[in-house]
KEDO-178256 format. One line per field, with one value per residue (C-alpha): residue in one letter; residue number from 1; x, y, z. Coordinates in steps of 0.02 Angstrom, whole numbers, always signed. Each point is the difference from the previous one (the first is absolute). Layout:
<sites>
res = c(a; ...) .
n = c(NUM; ...) .
px = c(X; ...) .
py = c(Y; ...) .
pz = c(Z; ...) .
</sites>
This chain:
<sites>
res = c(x; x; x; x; x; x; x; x; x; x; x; x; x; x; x; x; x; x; x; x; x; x; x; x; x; x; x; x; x; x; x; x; x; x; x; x; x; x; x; x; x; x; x; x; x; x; x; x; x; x; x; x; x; x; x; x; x; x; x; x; x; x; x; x; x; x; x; x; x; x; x; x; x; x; x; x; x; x; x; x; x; x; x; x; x; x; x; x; x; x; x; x; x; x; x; x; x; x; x; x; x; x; x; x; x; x; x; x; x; x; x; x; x; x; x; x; x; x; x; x; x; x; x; x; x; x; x; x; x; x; x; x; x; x; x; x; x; x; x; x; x; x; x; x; x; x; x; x; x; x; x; x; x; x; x; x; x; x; x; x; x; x; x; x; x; x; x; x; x; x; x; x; x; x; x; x; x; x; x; x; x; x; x; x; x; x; x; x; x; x; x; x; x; x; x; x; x; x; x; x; x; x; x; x; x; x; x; x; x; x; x; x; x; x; x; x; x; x; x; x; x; x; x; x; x; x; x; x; x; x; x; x; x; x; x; x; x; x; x; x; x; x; x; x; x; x; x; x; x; x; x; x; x; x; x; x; x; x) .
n = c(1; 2; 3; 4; 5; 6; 7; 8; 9; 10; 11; 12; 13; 14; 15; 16; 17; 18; 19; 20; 21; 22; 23; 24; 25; 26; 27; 28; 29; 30; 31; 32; 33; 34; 35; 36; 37; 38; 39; 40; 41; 42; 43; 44; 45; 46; 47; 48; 49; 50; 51; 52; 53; 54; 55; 56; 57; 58; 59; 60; 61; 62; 63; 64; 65; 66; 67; 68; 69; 70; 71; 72; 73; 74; 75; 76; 77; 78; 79; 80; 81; 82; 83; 84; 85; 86; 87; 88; 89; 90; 91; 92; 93; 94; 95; 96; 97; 98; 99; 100; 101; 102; 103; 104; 105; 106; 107; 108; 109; 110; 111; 112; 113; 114; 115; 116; 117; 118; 119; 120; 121; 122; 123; 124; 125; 126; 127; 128; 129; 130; 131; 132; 133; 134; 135; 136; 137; 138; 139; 140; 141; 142; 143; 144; 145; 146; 147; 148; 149; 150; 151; 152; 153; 154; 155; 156; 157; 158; 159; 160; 161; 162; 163; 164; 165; 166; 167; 168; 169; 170; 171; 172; 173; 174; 175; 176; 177; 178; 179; 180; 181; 182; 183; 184; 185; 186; 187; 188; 189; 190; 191; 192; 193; 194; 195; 196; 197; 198; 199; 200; 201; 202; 203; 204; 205; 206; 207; 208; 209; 210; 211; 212; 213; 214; 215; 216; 217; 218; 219; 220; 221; 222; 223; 224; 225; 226; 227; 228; 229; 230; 231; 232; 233; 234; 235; 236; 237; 238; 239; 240; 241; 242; 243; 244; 245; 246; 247; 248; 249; 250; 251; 252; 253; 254; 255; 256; 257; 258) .
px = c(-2936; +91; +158; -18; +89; +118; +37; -6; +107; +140; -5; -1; +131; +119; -16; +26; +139; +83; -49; +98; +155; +21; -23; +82; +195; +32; -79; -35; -104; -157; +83; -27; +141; +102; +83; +128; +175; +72; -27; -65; -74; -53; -48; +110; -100; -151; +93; +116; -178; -64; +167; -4; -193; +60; +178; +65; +200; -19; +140; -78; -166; +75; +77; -151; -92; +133; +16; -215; +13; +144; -93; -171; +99; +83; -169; -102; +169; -35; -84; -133; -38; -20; -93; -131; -9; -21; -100; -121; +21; -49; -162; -31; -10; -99; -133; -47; -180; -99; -165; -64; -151; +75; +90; -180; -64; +109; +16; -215; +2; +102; -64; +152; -31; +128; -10; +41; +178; -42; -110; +148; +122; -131; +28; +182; +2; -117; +118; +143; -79; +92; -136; -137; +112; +57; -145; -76; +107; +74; -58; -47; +154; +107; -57; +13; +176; +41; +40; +143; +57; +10; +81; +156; +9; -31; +154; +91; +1; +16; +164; +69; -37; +102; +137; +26; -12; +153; +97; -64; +63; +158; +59; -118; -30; -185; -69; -136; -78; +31; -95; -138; -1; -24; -100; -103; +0; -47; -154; -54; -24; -150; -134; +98; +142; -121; -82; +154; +24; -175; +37; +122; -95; +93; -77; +178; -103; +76; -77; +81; +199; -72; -55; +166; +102; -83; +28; +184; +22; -96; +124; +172; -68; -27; +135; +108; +63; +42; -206; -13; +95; -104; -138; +60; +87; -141; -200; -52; +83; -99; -140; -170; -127; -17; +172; +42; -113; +88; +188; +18; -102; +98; +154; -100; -45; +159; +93; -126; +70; -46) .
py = c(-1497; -144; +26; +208; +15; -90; +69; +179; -28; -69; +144; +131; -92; -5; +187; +60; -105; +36; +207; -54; -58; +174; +59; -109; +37; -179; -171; +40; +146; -145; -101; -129; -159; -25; -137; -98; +78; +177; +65; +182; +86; +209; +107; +127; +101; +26; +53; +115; +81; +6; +103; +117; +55; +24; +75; -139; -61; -155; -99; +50; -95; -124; -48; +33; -135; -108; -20; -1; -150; -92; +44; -91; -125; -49; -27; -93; -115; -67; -197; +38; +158; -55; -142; +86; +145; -126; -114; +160; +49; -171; -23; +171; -33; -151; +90; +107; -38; +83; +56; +22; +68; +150; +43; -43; +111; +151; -34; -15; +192; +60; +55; -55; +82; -88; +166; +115; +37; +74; -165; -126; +107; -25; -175; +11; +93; -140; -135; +86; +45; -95; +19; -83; -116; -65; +34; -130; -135; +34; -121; +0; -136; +137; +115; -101; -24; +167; +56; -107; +46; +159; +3; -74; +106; +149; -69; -37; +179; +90; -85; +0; +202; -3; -90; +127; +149; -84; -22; +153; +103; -57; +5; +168; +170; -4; -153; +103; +61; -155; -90; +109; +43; -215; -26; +130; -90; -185; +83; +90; -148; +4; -137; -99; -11; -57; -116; -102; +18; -51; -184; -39; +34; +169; +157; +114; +153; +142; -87; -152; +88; +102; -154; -98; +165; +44; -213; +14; +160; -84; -149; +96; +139; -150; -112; +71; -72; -159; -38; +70; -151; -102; +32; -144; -136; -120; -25; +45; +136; +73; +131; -19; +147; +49; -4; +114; +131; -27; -37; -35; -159; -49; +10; -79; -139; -51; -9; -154; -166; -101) .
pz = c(+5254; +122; -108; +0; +208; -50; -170; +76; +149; -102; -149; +129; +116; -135; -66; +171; +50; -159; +57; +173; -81; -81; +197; +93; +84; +22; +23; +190; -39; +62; +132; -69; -18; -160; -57; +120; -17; +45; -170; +4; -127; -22; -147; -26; -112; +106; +172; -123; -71; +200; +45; -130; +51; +188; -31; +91; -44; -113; +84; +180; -65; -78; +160; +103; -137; +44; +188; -13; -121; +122; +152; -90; -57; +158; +89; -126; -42; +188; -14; +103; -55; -193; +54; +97; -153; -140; +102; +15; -181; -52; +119; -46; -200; +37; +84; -170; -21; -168; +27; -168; +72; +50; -171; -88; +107; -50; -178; +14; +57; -146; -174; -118; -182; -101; -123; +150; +30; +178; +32; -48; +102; +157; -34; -11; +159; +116; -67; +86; +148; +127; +137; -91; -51; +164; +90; -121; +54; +171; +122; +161; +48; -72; +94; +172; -36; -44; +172; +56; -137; -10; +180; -101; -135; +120; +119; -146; -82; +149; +43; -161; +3; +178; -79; -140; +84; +115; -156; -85; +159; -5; -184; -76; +65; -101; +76; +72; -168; -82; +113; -13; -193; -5; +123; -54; -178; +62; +83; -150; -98; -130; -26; -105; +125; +134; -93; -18; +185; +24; -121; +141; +129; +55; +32; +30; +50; +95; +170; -48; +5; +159; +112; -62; +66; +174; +10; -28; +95; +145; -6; +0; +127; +118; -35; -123; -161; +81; +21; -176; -69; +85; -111; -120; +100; -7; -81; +195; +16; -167; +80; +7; -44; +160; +63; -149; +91; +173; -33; +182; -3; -135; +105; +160; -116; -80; +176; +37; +0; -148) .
</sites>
């Protein structure tokens, strides 16, 4: 039963990543960093499928995908920027603690019938069931960290949505509705989307893109694009959770000398 968290985590990890990849626009669709070099990388076929269902002009999406995937990749190519995201990534993966316990618990309160089809699919079912999976093994470290964290990602997508709709403005008369149709779509996502989301450490909920936004709103109201770029110029001028609640003290804080 040790070996069973383990075991499960893995076979459902892989089936649902390998469910994201026929999802996914590009490799920024979790912000999270790539390999070193400008490469970029987007599946054509599954924006193509996306802008059939909304009526949406395949080259207009295909250029939205793009700027979104330069915009990502322009942020998390900055030194510090990587280096505080992997260095989270990897504390973050070393925090995974199984509780056995827990699993022997739920598999204890099921009746399997090896002869019942509809007992074998209940199986099936609690192996994939990405809650009881990481609930199992999340730990409390994790958790603690989870915060800071999530400030980032939050400041992260909500600038790289401002930076898009700039570009989107200026080059397509639809940028409106294709923001929407996609941003509709990222919030939408199913369990097995999440619980990839959840391995890393991400929770990309529709709070998440609304704090980052009413951040990065807050900045350029007060000082314009100019504080916006800001954002990234060192590892103190990252946020903190609560500055990414009150933009202003953001701006107060950064103006302090080192």
């Amino acid at each position: 039963m040790a070996m069973m968290g383990p075991m499960m985590m893995g076979m459902t990890a892989g089936s649902m990543i390998g469910h994201l990849s026929r999802r996914s626009f590009g490799q920024y669709d979790l912000p999270v960093p790539r390999r070193a070099n400008d490469d970029l990388m987007v599946i054509p076929a599954n924006f193509e499928t996306f802008a059939s269902e909304w009526s949406i002009p395949a080259d207009d999406l295909r250029l939205w995908v793009c700027a979104q995937e330069i915009a990502m990749h322009s942020v998390l190519r900055i030194p510090h920027v990587r280096a505080t995201v992997e260095e989270f990534l990897s504390a973050y993966a070393a925090g995974f603690e199984p509780d056995p316990n827990a699993l022997e618990d739920r598999l204890g309160s099921m009746e399997f019938d090896m002869s019942d089809p509809s007992s074998m699919s209940g199986m099936q079912s609690m192996f994939g069931d990405p809650e009881l999976l990481l609930g199992a093994i999340q730990s409390q470290a994790q958790r603690d960290m989870l915060p800071k964290f999530e400030a980032l990602i939050a400041a992260m997508v909500g600038y790289v949505d401002h930076i898009v709709d700039a570009v989107g403005s200026s080059l397509l008369s639809n940028t409106t509705m294709i923001s929407e149709a996609v941003r509709r779509r990222r919030v939408e996502a199913d369990d097995s989307d999440r619980f990839v989301e959840r391995l890393f450490g991400l929770e990309l909920t529709q709070a998440t893109y609304d704090r980052g936004a009413a951040f990065v709103d807050g900045i350029v109201e007060r000082a314009g694009n100019d504080g916006l770029v800001r954002l990234w110029e060192s590892e103190r001028t990252l946020p903190t959770p609560a500055e990414l609640e009150a933009p202003g003290l953001w701006l107060a804080r950064i103006e302090l000398p080192d």
